[in-house]
N, C-alpha and C positions, 0 to 999 in steps of 0.2 A: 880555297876555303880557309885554311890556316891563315892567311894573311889577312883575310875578313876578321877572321875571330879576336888576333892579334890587334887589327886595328881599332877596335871595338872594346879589348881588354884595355888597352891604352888611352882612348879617348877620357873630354872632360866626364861624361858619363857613366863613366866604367865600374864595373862592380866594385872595386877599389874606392870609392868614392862615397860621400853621403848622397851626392845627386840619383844614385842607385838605391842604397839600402832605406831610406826616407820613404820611398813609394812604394818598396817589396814591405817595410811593415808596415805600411797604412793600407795597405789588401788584407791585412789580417781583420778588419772591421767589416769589410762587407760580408762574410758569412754570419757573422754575430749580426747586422743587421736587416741582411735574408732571414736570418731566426726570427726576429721580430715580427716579421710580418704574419706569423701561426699564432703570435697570443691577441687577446681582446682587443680591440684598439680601443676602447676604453682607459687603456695605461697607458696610453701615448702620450709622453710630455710634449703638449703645443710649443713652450716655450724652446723648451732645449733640442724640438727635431728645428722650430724656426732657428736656431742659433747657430746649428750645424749647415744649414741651408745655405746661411751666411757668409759661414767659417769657409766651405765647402768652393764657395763660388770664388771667394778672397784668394783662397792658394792655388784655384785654378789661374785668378790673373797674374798670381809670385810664378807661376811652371810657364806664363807666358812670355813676362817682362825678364825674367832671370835671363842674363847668359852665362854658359851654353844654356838656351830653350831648353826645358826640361819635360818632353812631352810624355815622356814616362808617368808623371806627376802629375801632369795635367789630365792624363787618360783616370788615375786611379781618382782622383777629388771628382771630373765629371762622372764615373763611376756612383761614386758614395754620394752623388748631387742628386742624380735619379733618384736614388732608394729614397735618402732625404724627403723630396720633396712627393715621392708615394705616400709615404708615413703622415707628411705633412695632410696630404689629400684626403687622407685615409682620418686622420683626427678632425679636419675640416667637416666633414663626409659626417660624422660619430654627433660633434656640435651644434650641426643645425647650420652651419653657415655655408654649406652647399646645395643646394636641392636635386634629390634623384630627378630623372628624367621621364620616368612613369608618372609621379608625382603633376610634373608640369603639361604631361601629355593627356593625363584624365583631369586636370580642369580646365 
């Protein structure tokens, strides 16, 4: 088990590194963006959750193409992609440009 831990402290990955602490604080946005989901969606920036959507999908292809693969990286941006693109659903959903399914079922 030490020699696990060891080699893992050492790797290009390693908490020593930015390939580590990059993704430990970009988790810090998914509870602030779990909070969102309790207020209106009414105040959902269309613009800036599509933007994040964007951003979101971009640094998952940097966590793929990077070497070492950065799947740490990769796990936290498809993480914050989900939520994104709720948000997004959810302001879609608010504008008119989705249609509920009751809606389509009673005409």
């Amino acid at each position: 088990m030490a020699t696990a831990f060891k080699a893992f402290f050492n790797s290009p990955v390693a908490p020593k590194t930015t390939h580590f602490w990059g993704p430990v604080s970009n988790w810090g946005l998914h509870p602030r963006d779990l909070g969102d989901n309790k207020k209106p969606p009414e105040l959902i920036s269309g613009r800036m959750t599509a933007v994040m959507c964007v951003y979101s999908g971009l640094f998952m292809r940097f966590a793929w193409v990077v070497r070492p693969r950065n799947y740490f990286l990769m796990a936290t941006r498809a993480s914050n992609e989900s939520v994104q693109l709720y948000q997004l659903s959810c302001y879609a959903r608010v504008q008119g440009y989705l249609e509920k399914k009751e809606d389509k079922d009673q005409q």
